[in-house]
N, C-alpha and C positions, 0 to 999 in steps of 0.2 A: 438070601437075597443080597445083592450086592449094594455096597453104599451107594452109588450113585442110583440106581434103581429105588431105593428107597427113597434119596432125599427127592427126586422127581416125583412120587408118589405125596411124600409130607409136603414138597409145595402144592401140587394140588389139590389135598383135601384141607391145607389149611386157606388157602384161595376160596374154597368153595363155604369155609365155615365163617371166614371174613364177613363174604357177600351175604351170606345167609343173616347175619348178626347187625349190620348195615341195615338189612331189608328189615329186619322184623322189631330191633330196634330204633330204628330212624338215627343210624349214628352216621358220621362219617367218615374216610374211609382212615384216618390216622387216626381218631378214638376207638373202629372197630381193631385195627392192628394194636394198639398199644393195649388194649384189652385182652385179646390173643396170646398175643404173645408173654403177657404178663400173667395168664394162668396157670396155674397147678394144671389143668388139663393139656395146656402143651407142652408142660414138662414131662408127662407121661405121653403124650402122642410121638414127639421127637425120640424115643424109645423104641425103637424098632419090636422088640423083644414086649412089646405089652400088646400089638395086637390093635390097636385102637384105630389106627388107618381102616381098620378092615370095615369098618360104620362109617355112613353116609354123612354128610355134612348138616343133616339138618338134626339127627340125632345125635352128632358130637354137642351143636347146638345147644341142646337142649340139658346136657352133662354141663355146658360152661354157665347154661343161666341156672343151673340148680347151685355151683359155686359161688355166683354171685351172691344167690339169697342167703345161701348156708355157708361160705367162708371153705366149703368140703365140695369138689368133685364128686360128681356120684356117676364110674361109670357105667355102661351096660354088662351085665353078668354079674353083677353084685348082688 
């Protein structure tokens, strides 16, 4: 996949994991970014090579609120 191909893809699944984080926490939209973008889960998402684009935003979701509780990303295939 070519760079640009991918970073078009990582903006929109992290667009869609924003909103989804937004919605389900009642945050807004600079505490769901600063949250985002400050996890271990988008440090592996922005990874081309891990694969994680490839899940939908509401189960990245759901890998970022288990971080939250547990300090550990947990992702899918584990």
């Amino acid at each position: 996949m070519t760079p640009e191909r991918f970073a078009a893809i990582l903006e929109l699944k992290v667009s869609g994991l924003v909103e989804a984080l937004m919605q389900r926490a009642g945050l807004n939209l600079e505490d769901a970014l600063l949250r985002v973008y400050g996890s271990k889960l988008y440090e592996a998402l922005e990874r081309e090579e891990t694969k994680l684009w490839h899940h939908s935003p509401l189960l990245l979701l759901d890998c970022l609120e288990s971080e939250f509780r547990t300090g550990k990303p947990e992702f899918p295939d584990e």
